[in-house]
N, C-alpha and C positions, 0 to 999 in steps of 0.2 A: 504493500500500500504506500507507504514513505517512496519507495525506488520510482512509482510508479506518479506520486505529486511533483517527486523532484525533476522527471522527467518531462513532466506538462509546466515545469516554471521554465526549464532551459528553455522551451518549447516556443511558448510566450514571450519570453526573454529575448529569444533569439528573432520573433517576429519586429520585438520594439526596436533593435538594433537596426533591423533591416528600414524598417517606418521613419528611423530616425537619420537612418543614410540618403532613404529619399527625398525627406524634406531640406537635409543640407543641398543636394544636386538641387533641386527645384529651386531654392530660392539662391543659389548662385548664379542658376542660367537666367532667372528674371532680373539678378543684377547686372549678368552681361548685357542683356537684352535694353532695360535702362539708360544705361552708359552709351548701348550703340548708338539708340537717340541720339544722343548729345555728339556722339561722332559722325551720323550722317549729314545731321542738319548744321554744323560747324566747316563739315567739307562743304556741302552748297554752298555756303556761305562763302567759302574763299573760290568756288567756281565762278559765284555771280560779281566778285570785285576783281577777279583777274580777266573774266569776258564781256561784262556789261558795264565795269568802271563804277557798280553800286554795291553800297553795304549797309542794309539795311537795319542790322544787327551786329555790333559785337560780339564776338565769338562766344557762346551760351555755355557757361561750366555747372556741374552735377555739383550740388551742396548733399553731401551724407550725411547732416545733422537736419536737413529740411525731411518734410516724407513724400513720401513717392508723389504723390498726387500733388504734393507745392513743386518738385521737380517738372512732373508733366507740364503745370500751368505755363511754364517758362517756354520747356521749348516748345509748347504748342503758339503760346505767343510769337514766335520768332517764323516756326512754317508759317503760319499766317502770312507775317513780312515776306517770306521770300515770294511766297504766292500772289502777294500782289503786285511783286515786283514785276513776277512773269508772268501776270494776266497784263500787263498794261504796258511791257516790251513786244507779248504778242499781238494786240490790237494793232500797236505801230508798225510790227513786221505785214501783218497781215495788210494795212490798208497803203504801204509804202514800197513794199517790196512783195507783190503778191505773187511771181515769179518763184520767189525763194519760199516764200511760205511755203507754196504745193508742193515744193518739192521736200522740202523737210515734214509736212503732214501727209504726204503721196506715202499710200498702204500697200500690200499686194509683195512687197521684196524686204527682202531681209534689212537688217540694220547696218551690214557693211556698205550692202549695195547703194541704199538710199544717201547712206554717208558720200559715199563715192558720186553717186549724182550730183550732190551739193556740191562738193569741190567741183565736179566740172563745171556746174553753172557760174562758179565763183570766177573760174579761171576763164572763162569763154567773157564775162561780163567785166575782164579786167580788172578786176577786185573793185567796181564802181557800188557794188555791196555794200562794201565796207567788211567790220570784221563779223566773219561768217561764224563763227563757234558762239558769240555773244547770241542773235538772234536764234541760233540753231538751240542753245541751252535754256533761252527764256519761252520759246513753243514748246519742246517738249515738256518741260515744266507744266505751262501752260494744261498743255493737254494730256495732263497724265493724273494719278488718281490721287493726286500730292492731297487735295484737301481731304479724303477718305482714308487715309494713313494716320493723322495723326493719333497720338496715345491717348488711353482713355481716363477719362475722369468720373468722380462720383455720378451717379443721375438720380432716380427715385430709390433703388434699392442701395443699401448702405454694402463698402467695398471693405473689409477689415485690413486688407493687404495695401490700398492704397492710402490706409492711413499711418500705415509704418516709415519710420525714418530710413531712408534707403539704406543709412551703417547698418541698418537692424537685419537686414538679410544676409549677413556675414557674423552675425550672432551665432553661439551654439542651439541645436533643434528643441533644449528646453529654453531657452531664455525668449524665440520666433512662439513655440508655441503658445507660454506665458502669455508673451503681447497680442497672441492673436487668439486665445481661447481660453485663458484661467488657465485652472487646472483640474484636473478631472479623470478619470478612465478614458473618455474618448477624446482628449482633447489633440492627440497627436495625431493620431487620423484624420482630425477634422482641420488640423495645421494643413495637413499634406495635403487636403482635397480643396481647401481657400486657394493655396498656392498657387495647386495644378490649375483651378479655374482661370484665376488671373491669368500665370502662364499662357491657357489656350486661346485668352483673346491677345493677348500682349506680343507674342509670338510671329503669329501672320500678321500683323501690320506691323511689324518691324520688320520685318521679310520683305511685306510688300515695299517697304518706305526703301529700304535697301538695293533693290529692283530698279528702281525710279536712279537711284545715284548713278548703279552701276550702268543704264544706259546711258545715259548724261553725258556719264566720262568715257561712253565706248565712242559716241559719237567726235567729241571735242579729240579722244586721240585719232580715230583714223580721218579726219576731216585734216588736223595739224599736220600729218605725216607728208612731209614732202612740199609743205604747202611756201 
């Protein structure tokens, strides 16, 4: 009988360890995932002052003592910025150079191909363009899914994850759990599964925000190349 409780505590024991590794992974990859924010929307940032000559925004740093959701406000604030910058360089592209717009919004080929069209148009029009990567970087901006990316904030239902201090996800699994559930029999499961949540919306749109860059900068390099 004893052989046989001591064997249902390792049992148990051995499942909290495991609960308790998942929640460390979980809330380190929602602090990568955090941080990337601040890295993607910092790189625009030095895209749209090195090809449009504007900075809408000084460069936006992650506070670990603020929480997650004062973090978001921020950089949400700033995509905002860059998105108006590139709704209102594409209007000009669009109604001054409508030549180049089509071809930077022309669908149906691939991304090197279309790149490759703009340089030629650039080089056939003698650079009377002007500079082709600035317009090329404030249209796709423009038309891409920049304002549906952003991170998310409170709404009607209350967020317990985004009201933690970003340090606090580099915490150990009791001290995340504490802050996000008391304490309790269930309170470690119910860490792991807040996490996971947040994680599964936080995730794809940082992916997707990510997407948006890396086209950005496939265009600006093979458009530069040779140019």
């Amino acid at each position: 009988m004893l052989c046989h409780i001591r064997n249902l505590s390792m049992f148990f024991g051995g499942q909290d360890e495991l609960k308790k590794e998942e929640l460390i992974r979980s809330t380190q990859t929602l602090h990568h995932y955090v941080l990337n924010y601040f890295n993607i929307t910092n790189r625009l940032l030095e895209i749209l002052n090195t090809h449009l000559n504007q900075s809408p925004s000084p460069a936006v740093k992650a506070n670990e003592r603020e929480s997650i959701e004062e973090n978001f406000a921020r950089v949400r604030d700033v995509m905002y910025q860059i998105l108006d910058v590139s709704e209102k360089e594409n209007k000009h592209v669009q109604k001054e150079k409508p030549d180049l717009y089509n071809q930077i919004t022309f669908s149906g080929v691939s991304l090197k191909d279309k790149a490759e069209l703009i340089k030629d148009l650039h080089q056939k029009t003698m650079g009377l363009l002007g500079n082709v990567c600035g317009p090329v970087v404030a249209v796709r901006l423009a038309n891409s899914v920049l304002g549906s990316v952003m991170p998310p904030v409170k709404q009607n239902e209350p967020q317990p994850v985004l009201s933690l201090a970003l340090g606090d996800l580099v915490q150990s699994s009791a001290r995340i759990t504490e802050l996000l559930c008391g304490s309790g029999e269930k309170s470690l499961d119910e860490a792991v599964q807040l996490v996971e949540e947040a994680l599964s919306v936080l995730k794809p749109l940082c992916d997707s925000y990510n997407d948006i860059l890396s086209e950005v900068e496939a265009y600006v390099s093979i458009i530069s190349e040779n140019m």
